[in-house]
MARRO-195357 format. One record per atom (N, C-alpha, C): residue in one letter; x, y, z; residue number from 1. Coordinates in nm, 4 decimals, always signed. Each point is the difference from the previous one (the first is absolute). Layout:
   aa         c1         c2         c3     i
    a          X          Y          Z   NUM
...
# end
This chain:
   aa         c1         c2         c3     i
    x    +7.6988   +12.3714   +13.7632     1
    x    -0.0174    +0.0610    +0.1296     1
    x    +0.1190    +0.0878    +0.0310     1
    x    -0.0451    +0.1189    +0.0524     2
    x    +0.1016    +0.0687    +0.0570     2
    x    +0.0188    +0.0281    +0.1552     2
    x    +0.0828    +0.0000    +0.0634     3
    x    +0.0062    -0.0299    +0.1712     3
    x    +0.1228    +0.1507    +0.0089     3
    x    -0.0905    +0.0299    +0.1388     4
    x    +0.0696    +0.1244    +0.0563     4
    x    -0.0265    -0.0349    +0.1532     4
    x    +0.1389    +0.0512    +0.0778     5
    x    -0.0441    +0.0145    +0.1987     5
    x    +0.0518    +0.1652    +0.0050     5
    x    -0.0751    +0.0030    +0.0969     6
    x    +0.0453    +0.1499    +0.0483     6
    x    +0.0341    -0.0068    +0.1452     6
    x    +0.0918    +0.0440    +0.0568     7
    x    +0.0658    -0.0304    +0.1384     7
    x    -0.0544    +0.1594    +0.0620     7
    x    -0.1088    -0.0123    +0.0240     8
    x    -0.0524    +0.1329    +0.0662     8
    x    +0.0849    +0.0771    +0.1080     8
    x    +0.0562    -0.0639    +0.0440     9
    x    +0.1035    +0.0635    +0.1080     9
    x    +0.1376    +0.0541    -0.0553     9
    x    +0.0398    -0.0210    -0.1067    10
    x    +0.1074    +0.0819    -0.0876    10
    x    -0.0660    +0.0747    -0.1160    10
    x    -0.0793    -0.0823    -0.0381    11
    x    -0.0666    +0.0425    -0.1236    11
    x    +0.0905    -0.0450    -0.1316    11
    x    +0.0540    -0.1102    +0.0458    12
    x    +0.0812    -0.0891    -0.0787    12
    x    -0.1151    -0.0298    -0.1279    12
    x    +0.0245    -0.0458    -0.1025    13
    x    -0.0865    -0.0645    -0.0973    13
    x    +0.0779    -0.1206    -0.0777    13
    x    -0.0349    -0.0831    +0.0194    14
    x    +0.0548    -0.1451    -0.0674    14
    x    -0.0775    -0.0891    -0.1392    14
    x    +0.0420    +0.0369    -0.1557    15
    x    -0.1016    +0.0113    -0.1125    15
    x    +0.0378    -0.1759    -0.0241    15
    x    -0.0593    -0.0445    -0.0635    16
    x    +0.0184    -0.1477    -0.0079    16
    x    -0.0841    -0.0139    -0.1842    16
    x    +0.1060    -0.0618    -0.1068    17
    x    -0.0577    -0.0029    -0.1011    17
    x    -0.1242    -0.1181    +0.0105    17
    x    -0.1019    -0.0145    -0.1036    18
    x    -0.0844    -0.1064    +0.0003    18
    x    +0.1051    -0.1432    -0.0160    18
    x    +0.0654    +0.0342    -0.0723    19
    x    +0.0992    -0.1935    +0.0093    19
    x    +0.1018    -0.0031    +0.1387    19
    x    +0.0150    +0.0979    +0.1299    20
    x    +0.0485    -0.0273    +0.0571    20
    x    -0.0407    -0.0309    +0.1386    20
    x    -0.1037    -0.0954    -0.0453    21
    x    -0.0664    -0.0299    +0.1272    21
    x    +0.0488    -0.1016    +0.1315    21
    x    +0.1558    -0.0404    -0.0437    22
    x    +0.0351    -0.0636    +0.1164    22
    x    +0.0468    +0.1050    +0.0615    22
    x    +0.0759    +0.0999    -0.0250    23
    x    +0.0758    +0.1425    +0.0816    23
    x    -0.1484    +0.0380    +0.0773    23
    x    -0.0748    +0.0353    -0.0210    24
    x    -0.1882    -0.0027    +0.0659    24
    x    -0.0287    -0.0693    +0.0885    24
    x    +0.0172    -0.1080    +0.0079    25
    x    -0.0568    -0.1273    +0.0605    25
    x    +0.1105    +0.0097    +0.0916    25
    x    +0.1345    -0.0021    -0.0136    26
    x    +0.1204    +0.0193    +0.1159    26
    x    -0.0309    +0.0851    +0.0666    26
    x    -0.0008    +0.1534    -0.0460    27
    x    -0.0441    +0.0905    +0.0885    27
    x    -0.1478    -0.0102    +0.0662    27
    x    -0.1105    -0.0538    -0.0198    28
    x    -0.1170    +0.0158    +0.0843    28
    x    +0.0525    -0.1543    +0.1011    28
    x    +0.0481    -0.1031    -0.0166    29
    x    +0.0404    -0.0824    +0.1375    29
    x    +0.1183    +0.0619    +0.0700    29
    x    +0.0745    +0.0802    -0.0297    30
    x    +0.0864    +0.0873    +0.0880    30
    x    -0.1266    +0.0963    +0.1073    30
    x    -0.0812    +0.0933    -0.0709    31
    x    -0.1004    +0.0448    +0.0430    31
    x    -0.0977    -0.0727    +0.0879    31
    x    -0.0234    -0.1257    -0.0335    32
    x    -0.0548    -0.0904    +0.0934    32
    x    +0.0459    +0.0135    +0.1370    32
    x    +0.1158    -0.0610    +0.0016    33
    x    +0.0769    -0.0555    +0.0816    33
    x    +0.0412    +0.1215    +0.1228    33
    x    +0.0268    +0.1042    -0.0744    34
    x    +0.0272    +0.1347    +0.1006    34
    x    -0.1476    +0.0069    +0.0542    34
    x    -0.1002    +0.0503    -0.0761    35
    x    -0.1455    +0.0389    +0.1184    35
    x    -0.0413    -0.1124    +0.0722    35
    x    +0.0311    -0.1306    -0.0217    36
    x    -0.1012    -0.1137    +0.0823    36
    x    +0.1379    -0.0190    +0.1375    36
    x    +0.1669    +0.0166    -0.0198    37
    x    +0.0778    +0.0393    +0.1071    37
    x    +0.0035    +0.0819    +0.0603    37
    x    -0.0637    +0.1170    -0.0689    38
    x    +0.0588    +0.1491    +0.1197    38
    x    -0.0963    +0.0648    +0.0210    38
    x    -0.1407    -0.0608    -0.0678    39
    x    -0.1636    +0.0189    +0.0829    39
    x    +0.0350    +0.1220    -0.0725    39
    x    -0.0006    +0.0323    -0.1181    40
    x    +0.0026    +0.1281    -0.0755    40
    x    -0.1081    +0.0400    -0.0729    40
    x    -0.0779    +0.0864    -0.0223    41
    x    -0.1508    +0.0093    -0.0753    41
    x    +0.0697    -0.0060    -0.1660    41
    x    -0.1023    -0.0473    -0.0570    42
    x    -0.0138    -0.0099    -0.1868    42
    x    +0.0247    +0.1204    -0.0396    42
    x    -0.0871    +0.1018    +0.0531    43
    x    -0.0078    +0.1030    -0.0165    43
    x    +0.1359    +0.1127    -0.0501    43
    x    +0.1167    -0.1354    +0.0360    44
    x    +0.1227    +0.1315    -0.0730    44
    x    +0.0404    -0.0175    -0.1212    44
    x    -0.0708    -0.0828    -0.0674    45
    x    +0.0526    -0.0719    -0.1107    45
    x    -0.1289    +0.0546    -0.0871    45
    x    -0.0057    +0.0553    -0.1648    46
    x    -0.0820    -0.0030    -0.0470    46
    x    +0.0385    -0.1059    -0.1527    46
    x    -0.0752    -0.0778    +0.0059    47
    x    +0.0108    -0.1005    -0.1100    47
    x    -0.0846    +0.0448    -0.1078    47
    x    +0.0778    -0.0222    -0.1342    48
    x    -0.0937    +0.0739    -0.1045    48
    x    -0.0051    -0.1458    -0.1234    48
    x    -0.0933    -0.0251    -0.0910    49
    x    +0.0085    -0.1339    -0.0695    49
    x    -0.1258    +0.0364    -0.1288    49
    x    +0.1410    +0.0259    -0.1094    50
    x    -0.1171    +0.0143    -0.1261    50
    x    -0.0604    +0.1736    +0.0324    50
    x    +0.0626    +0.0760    +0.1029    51
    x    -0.0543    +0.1542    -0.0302    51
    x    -0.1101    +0.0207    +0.1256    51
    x    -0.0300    -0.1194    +0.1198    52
    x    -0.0842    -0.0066    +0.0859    52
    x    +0.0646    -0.0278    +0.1452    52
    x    -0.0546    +0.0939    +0.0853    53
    x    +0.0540    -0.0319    +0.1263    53
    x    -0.0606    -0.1238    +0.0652    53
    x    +0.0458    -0.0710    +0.0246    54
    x    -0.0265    -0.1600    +0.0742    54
    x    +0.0650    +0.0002    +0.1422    54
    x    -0.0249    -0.1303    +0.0899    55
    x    -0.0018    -0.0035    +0.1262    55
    x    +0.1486    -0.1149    -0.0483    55
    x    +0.0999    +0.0172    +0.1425    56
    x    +0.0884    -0.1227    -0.0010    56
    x    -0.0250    -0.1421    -0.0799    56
    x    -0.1250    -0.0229    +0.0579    57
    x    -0.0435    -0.1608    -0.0217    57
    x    -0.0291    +0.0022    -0.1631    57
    x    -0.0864    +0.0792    -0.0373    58
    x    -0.0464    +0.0315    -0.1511    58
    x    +0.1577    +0.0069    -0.0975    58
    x    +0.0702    +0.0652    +0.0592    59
    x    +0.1524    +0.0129    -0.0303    59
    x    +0.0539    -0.1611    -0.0158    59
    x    -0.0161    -0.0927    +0.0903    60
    x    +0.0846    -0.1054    -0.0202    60
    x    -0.0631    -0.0622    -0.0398    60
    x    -0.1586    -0.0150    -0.0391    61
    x    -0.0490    -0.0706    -0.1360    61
    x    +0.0345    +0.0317    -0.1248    61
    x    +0.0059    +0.1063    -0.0019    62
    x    +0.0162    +0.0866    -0.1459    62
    x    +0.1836    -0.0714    -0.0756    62
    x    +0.0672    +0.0196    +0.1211    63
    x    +0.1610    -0.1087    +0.0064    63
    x    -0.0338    -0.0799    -0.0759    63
    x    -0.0981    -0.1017    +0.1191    64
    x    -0.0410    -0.1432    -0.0217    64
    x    -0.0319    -0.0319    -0.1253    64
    x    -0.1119    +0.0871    -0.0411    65
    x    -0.0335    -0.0440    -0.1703    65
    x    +0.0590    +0.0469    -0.1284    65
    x    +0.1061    +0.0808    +0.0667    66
    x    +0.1423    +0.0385    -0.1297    66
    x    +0.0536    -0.1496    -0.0227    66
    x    +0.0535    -0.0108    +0.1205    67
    x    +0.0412    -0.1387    -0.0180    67
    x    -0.0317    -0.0991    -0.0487    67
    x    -0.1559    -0.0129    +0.0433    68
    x    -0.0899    -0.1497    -0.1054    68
    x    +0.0325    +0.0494    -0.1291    68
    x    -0.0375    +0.1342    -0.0594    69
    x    -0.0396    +0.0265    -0.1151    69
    x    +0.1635    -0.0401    -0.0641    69
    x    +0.0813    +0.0254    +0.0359    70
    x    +0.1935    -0.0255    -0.0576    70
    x    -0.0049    -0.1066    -0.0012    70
    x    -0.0114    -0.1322    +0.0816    71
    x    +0.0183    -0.1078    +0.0386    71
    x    -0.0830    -0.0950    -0.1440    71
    x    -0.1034    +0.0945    +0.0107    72
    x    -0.1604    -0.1141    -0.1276    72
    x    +0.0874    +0.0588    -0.1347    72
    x    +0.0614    +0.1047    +0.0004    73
    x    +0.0662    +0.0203    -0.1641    73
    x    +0.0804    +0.0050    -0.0092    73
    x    +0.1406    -0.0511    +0.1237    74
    x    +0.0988    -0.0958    -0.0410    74
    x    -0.0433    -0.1370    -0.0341    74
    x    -0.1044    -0.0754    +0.0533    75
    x    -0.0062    -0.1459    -0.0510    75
    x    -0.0822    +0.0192    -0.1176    75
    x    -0.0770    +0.0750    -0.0330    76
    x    -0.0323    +0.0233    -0.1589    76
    x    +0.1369    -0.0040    -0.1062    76
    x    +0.0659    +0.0769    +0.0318    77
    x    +0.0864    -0.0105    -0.0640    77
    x    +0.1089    -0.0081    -0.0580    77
    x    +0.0885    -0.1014    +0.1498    78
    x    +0.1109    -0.0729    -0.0011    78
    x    -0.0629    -0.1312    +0.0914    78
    x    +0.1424    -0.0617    +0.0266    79
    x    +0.0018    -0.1251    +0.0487    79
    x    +0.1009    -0.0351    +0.0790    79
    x    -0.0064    -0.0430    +0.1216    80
    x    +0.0897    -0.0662    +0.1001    80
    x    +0.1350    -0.1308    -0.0480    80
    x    +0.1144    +0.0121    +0.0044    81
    x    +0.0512    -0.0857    -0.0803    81
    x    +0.1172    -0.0134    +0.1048    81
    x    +0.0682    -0.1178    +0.0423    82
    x    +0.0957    +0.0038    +0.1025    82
    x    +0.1338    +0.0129    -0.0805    82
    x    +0.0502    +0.0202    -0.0072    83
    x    +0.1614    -0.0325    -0.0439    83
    x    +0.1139    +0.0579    +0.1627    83
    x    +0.1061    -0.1175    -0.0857    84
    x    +0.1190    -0.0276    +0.1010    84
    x    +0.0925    +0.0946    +0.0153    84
    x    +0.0542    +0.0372    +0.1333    85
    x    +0.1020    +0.1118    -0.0197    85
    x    +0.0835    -0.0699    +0.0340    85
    x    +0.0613    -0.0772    +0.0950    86
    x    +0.1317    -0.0942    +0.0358    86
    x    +0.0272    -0.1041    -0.0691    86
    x    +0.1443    -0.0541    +0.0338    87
    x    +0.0141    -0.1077    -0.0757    87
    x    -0.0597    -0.1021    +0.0537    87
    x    -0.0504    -0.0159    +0.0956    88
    x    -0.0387    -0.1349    +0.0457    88
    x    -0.1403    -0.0329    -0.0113    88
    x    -0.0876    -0.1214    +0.0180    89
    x    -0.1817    +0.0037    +0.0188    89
    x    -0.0397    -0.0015    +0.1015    89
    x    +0.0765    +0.0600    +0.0836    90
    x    -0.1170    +0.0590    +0.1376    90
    x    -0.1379    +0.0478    +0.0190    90
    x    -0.0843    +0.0088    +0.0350    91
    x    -0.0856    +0.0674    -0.0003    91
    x    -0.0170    +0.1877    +0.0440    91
    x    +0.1007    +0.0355    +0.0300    92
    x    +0.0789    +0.1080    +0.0331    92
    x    +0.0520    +0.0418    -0.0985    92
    x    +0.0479    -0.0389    -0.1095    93
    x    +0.0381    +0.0371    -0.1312    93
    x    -0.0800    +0.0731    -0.0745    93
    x    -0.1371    -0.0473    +0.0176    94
    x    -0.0540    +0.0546    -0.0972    94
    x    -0.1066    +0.1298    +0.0346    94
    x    -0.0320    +0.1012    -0.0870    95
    x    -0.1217    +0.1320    +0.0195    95
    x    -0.0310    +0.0028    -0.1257    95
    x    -0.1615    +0.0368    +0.0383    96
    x    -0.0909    +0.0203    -0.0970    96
    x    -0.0303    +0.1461    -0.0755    96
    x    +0.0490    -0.0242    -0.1383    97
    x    -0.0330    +0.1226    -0.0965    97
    x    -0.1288    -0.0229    -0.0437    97
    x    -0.0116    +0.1484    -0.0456    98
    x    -0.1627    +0.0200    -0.0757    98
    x    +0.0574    +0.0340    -0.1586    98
    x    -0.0171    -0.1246    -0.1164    99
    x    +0.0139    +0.0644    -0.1013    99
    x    -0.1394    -0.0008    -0.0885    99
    x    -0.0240    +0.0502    -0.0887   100
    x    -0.0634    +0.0511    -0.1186   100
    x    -0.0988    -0.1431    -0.0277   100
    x    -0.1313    -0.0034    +0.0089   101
    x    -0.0652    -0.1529    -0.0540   101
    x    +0.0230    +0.0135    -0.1356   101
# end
């Protein structure tokens, strides 16, 4: 997938590669958050996904299922594994890597 916004009021253009769909997903809940606060129309924003103009909402599914789709082929093909960073066994010690199954 490829993701583009267009800020109609500068005529700004913001290109987003297909693997960078969290920078996407940040910017359309920034976008959220401004029109549903400042009662602003959709209409200044043109969202583009895969070469097609889409609506806001169509926009933050399109996010949404970058994400499933990353998420289902990291657990294909690695694995959750905790290891310790401090010296002590806290439960605070430790974060979870993804290595290689």
């Amino acid at each position: 997938m490829k993701f583009q916004i267009t800020y109609k009021a500068t005529g700004e253009v913001a290109k987003f590669r297909a693997n960078d769909w969290q920078s996407f997903d940040s910017e359309i809940g920034s976008i959220l958050r401004y029109v549903y606060t400042h009662n602003t129309p959709e209409s200044d924003y043109e969202f583009v996904v895969d070469g097609q103009s889409v609506s806001l909402a169509l926009a933050e599914k399109a996010a949404n299922f970058a994400r499933k789709e990353w998420e289902a082929k990291r657990t294909e093909t690695k694995k959750p594994i905790r290891i310790s960073v401090g010296a002590t066994c806290l439960p605070n010690t430790y974060k979870t890597v993804w290595v290689k199954k």
